[in-house]
Structures are given as C-alpha cells and as structure tokens.
NUKEPA-620353 format. One line per 8 residues: number of its first residue (from 1); their letters; for each residue x, y, z of N, C-alpha, C. Coordinates in Angstrom, 2 decimals, always signed. Each point is the difference from the previous one (the first is absolute). Layout:
N
NUM> A> X:Y:Z:X:Y:Z:X:Y:Z ~ ...
//
This chain:
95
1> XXXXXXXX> +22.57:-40.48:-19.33:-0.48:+1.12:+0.77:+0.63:+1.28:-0.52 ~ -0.67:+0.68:-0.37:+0.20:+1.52:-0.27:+1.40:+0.78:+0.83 ~ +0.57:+1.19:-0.39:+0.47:+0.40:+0.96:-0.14:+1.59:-0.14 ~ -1.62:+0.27:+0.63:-0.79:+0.96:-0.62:+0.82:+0.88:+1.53 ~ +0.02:+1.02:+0.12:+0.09:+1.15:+1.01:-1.50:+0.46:+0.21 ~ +0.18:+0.51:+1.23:-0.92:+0.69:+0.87:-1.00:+1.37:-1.28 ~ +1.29:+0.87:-0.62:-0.38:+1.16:-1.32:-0.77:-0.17:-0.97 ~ +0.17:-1.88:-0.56:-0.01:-0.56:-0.97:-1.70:-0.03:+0.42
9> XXXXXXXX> -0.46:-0.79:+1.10:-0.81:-0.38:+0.19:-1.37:+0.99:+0.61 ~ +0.63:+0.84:+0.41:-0.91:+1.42:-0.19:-0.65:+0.50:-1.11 ~ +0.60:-0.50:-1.29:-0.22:+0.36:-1.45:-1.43:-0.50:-0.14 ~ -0.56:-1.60:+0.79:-1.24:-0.64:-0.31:-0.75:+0.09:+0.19 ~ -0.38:+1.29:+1.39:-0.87:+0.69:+0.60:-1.05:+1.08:-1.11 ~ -1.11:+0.21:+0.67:-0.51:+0.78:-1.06:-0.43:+1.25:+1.36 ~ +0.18:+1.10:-0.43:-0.63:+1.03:+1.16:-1.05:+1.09:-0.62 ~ -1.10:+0.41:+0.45:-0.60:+0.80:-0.08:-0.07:+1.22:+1.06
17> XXXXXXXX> +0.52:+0.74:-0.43:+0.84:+1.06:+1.07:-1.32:+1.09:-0.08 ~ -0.19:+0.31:+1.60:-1.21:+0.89:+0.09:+1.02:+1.67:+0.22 ~ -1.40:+0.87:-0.06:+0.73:+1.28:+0.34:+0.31:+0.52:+1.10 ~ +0.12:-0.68:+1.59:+0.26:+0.14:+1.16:+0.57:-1.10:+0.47 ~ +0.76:+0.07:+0.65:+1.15:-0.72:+0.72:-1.09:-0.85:+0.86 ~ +0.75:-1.02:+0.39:-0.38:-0.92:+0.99:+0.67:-0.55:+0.48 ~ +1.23:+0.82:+0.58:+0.82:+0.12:+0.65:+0.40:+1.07:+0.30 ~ -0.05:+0.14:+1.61:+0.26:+1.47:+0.62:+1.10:+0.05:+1.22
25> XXXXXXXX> +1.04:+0.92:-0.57:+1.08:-0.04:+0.99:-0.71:+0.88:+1.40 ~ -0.51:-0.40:+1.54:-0.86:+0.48:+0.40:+0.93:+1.14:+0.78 ~ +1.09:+0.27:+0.37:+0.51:+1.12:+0.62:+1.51:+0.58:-0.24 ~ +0.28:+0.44:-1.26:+1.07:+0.60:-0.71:+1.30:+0.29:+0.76 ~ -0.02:+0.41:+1.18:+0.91:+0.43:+1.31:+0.24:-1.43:+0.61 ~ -0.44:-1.40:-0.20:+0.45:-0.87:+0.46:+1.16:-0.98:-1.15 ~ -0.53:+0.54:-1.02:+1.06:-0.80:-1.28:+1.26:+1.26:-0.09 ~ -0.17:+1.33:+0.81:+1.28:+0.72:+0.14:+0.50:-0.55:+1.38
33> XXXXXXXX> -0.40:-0.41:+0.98:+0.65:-0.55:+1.39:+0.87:-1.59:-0.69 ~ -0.59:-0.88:-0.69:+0.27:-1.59:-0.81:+1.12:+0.27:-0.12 ~ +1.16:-0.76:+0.97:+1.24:-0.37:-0.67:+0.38:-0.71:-0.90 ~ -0.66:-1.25:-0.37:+0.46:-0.99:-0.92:-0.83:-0.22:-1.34 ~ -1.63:+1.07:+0.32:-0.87:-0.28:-1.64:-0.03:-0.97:+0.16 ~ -0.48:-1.13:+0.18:-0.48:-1.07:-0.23:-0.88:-0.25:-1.11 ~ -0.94:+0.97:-0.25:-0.91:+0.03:-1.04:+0.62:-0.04:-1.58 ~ +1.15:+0.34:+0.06:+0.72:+0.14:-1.50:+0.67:-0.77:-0.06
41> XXXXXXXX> +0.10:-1.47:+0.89:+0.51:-1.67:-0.35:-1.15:-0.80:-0.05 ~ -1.11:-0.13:+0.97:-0.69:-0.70:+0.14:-0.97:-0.75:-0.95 ~ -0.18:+1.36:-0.66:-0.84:-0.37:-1.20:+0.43:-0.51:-1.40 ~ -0.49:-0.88:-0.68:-0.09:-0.78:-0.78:+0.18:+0.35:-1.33 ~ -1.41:+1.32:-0.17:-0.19:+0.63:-0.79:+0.50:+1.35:-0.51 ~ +1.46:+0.30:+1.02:+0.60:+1.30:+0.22:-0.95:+1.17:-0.15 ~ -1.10:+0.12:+0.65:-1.27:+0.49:+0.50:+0.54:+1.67:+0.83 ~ +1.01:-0.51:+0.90:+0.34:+1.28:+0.83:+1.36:+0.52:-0.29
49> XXXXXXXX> +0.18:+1.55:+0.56:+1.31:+0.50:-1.03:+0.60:+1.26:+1.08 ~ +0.85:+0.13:+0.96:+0.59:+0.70:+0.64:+0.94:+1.01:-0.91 ~ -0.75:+1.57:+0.01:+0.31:+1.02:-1.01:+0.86:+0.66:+0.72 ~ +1.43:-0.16:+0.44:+0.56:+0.83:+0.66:+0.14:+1.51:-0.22 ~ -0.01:+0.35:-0.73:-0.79:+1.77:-0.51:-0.55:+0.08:+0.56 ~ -1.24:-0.32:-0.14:-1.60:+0.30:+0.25:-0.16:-0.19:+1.80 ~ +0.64:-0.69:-0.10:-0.22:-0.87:+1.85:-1.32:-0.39:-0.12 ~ -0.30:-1.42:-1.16:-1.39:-0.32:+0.35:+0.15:-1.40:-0.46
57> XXXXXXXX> -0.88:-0.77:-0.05:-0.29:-1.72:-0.15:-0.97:+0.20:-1.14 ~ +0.57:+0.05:-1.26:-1.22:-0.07:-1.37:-0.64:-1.53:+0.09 ~ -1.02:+0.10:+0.34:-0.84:-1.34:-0.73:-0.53:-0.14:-1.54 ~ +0.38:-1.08:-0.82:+0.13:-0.09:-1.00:-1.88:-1.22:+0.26 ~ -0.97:+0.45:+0.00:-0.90:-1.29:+0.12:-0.20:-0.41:-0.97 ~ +0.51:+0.21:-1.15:-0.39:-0.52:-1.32:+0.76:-1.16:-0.03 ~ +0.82:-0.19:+0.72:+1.04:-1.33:-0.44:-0.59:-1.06:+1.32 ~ -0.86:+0.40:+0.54:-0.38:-0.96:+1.07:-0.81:-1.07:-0.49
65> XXXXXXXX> +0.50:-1.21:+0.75:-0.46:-1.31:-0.11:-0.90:-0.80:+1.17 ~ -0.29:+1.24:+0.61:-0.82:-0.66:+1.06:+0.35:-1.04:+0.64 ~ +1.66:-0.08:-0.06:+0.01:-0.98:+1.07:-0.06:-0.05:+1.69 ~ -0.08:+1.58:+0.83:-0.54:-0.05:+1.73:+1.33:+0.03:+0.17 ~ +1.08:+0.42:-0.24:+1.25:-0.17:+0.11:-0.03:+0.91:+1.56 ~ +0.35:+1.45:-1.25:-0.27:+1.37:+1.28:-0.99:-0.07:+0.80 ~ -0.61:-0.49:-0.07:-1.73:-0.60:+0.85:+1.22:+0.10:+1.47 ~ +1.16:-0.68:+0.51:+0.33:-0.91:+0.69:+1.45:+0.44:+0.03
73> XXXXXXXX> +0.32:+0.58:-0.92:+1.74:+0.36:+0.26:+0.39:+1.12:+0.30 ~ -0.78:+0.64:-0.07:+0.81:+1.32:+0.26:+0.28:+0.16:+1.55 ~ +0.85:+0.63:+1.07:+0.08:-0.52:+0.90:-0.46:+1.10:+0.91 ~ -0.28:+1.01:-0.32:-1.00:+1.32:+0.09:-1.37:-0.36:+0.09 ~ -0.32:-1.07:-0.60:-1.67:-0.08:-1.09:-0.76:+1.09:-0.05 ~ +0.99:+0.57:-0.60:-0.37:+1.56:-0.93:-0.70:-0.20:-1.61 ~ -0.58:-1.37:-0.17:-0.24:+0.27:-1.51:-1.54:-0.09:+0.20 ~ -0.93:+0.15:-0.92:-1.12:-0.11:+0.23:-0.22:-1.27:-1.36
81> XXXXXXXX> -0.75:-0.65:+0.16:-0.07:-1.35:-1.24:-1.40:-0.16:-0.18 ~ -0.80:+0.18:-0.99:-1.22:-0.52:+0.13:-0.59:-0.65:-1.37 ~ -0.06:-1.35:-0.50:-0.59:-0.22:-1.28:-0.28:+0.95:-0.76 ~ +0.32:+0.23:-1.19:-0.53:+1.00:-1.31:-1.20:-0.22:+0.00 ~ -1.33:+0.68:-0.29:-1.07:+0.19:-0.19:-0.46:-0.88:-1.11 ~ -1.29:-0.36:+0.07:-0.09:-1.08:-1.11:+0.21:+0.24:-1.30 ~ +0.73:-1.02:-0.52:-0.06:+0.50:-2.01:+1.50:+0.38:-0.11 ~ +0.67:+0.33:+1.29:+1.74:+0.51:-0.40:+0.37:-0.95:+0.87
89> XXXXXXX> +1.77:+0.06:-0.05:+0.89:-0.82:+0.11:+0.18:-0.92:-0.52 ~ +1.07:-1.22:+0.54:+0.30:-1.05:-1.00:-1.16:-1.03:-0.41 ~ +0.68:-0.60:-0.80:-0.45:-1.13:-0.89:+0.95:-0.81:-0.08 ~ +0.06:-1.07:+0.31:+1.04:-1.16:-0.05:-0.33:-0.61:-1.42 ~ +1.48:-0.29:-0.56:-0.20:-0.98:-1.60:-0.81:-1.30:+0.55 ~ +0.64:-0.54:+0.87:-0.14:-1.67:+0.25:-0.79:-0.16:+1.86 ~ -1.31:+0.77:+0.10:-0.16:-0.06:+1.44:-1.72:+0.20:-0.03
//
C-alpha cells in the first residue's frame, strides 16, 4: 500500500476551471463576526483563505474538488455551493 498524502493525490485530478466562481462567500460581515474560520481547515483542497489585512475569506475555486464539504460546514452556512456549469470542473483519473 502506497503511502500517498492527501497533496500527493490531488495531483490526479484534472480541472477545467471556468471564469466565475461557483462558490460564493454569501455575506462578508459574517466571516468578520467567525471566531474560529472553519472554512480555512475544513477543506481538503485549501479552497478558503482568511486575509487578515484585507478582513476577507479569498475563495480559491480553482482548487475545488467538488467534494460538498462547505456545502455543510461552515457553521454560519454562509457559503453558496452550486455544481460548475457543464464542461468545467473536475475530472477524476480513475472515476
């Protein structure tokens, strides 16, 4: 058995990254109230990014794997999640 990491295995993915997000942080003043960010552990794909400068939550959707994570974690459910439009997002090597 392999002893591939979580990074490693992101590598096998194939993405077709569209020009609009499909992922929407839905109310900016609630990820400034968020004590703990949750969104910048949860994910898999290190997708979300707490800019303490900026005071904002960068979504990175290009690294998304569609896995429904934030669908369900955030504890706000401040994110907005909706399938990429047809023809973008992932492609699995082996799926």
């Amino acid at each position: 058995m392999s002893n591939c990491n979580v990074s490693e295995k992101l590598f096998t993915i194939r993405y077709k990254c569209d020009t609009e997000s499909h992922l929407v942080i839905k109310e900016t003043e609630t990820c400034l109230s968020c004590k703990t960010k949750d969104c910048n552990y949860f994910c898999p794909s290190d997708v979300y990014e707490w800019e303490k400068k900026l005071k904002i939550t960068t979504v990175a959707f290009e690294n998304c794997i569609e896995c429904g994570t934030c669908r369900i974690a955030c504890p706000s459910d401040n994110i907005a999640w909706v399938y990429p439009k047809g023809g973008y997002g992932i492609t699995y090597k082996y799926g």
